[in-house]
C-alpha positions as CSV (number, residue, x, y, z in Angstrom):
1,X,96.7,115.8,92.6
2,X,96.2,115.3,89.3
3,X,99.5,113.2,88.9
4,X,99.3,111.4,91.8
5,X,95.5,110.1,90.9
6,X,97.5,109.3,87.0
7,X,100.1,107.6,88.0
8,X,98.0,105.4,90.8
9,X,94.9,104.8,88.0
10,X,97.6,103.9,85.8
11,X,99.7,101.1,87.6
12,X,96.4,99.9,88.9
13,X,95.5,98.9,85.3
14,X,98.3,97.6,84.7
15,X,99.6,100.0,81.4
16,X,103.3,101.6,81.7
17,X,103.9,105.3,80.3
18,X,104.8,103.9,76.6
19,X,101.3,101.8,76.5
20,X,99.3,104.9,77.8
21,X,101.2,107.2,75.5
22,X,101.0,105.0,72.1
23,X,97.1,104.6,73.2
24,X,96.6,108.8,73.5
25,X,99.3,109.5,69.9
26,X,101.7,111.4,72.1
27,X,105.4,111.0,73.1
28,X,106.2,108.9,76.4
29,X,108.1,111.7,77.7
30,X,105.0,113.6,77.6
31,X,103.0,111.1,80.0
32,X,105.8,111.3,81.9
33,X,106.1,115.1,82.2
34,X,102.1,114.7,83.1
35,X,102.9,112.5,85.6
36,X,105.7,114.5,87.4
37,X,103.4,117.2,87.5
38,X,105.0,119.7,85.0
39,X,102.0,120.1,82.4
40,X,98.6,118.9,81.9
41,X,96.8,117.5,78.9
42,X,94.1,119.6,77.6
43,X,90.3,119.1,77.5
44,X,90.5,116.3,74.6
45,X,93.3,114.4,75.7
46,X,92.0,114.3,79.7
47,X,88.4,112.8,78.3
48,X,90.4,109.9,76.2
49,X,92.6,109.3,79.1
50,X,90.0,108.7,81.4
51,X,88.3,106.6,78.8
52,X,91.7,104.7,78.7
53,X,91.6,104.2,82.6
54,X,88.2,103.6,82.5
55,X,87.3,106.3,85.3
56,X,85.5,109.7,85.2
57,X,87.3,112.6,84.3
58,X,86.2,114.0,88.1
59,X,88.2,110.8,89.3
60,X,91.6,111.9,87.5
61,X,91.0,115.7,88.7
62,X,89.7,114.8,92.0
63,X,91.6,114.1,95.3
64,X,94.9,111.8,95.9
65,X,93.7,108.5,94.8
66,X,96.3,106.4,97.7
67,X,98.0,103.7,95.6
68,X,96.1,100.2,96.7
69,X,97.5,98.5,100.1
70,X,95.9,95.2,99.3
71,X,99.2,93.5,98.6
72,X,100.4,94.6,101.5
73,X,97.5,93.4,104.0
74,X,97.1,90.7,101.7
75,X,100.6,89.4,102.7
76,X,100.0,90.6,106.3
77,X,97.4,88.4,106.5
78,X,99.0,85.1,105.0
79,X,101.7,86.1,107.8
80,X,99.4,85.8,110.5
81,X,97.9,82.7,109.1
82,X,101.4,81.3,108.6
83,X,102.1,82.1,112.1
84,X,99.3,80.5,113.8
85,X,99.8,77.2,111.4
86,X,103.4,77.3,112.9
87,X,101.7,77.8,116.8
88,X,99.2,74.7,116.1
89,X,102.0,72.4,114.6
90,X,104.4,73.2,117.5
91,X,101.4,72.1,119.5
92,X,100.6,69.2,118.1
93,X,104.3,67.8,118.1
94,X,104.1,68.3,121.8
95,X,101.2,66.0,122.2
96,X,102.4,63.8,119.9
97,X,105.9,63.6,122.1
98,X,104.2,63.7,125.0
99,X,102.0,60.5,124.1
100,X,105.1,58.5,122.5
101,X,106.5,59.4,126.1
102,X,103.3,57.5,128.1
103,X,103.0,54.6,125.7
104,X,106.9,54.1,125.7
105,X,106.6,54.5,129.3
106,X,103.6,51.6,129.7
107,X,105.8,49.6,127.5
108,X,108.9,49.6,129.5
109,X,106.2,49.1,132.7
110,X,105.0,46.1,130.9
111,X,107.9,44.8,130.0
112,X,109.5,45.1,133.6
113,X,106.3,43.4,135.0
114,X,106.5,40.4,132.9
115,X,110.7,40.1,134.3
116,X,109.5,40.8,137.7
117,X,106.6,38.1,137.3
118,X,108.7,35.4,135.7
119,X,111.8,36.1,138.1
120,X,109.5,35.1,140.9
121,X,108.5,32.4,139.2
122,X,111.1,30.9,138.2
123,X,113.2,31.2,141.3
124,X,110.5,28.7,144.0
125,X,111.4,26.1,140.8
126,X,114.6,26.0,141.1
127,X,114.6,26.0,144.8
128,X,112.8,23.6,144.5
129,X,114.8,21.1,142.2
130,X,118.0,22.0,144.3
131,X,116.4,20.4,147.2
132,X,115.5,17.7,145.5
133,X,118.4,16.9,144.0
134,X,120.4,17.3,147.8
135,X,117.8,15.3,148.9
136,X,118.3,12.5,145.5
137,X,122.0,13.1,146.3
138,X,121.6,12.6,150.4
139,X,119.8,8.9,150.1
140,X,122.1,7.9,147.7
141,X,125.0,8.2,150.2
142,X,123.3,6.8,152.5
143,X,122.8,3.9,151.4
């Protein structure tokens, strides 16, 4: 347990073996046996590494100290956040698609409605002027 809780205390902070052992005048290979489990620092060294940590000694001793998950939910979280951003855009592009589809349809309405309304329009005109140009073109002949 003890090397478990040391080697978790000590990548929380931040400090690799070299740091630790520079701070505690020993060898790095001796943090490292420490941490591996194959001997233990004795009553003066365990106060100033706790010190070092900045936790009580019963901390170090104590039970497995479980390495911190917050990176871990921390990027499960900005997953799901991601996620439902990509949900609501998706969304929103439908709507948008859907409304260029009923104002592109009015449009084309309109537009047909103003051909349909000057077609009919325009064609009791020229009926017009066709018969009176027979008719221009009948008393001329006649006469």
């Amino acid at each position: 347990m003890f090397q478990d809780n040391l080697k978790a205390l000590r990548k929380e902070k931040g400090i690799t073996q070299e740091e630790l052992a520079a701070r505690l005048n020993v060898v790095r290979q001796t943090v490292s046996k420490w941490e591996k489990g194959l001997s233990v620092p004795d009553s003066d060294l365990l106060i100033k590494l706790a010190e070092i940590l900045d936790v009580p000694v019963s901390r170090l001793l104590g039970s497995k100290i479980e390495a911190e998950t917050k990176p871990d939910a921390l990027a499960e979280q900005l997953s799901r956040i991601n996620e439902q951003l990509a949900i609501k855009n998706r969304r929103a592009k439908r709507v948008w698609k859907v409304f260029a589809f009923i104002i592109g349809g009015i449009i084309v309405m309109y537009i047909l409605g103003i051909i349909a309304f000057t077609g009919l329009t325009a064609h009791p005109a020229q009926s017009n002027t066709e018969e009176t140009s027979q008719v221009i073109v009948g008393t001329e002949t006649d006469t």
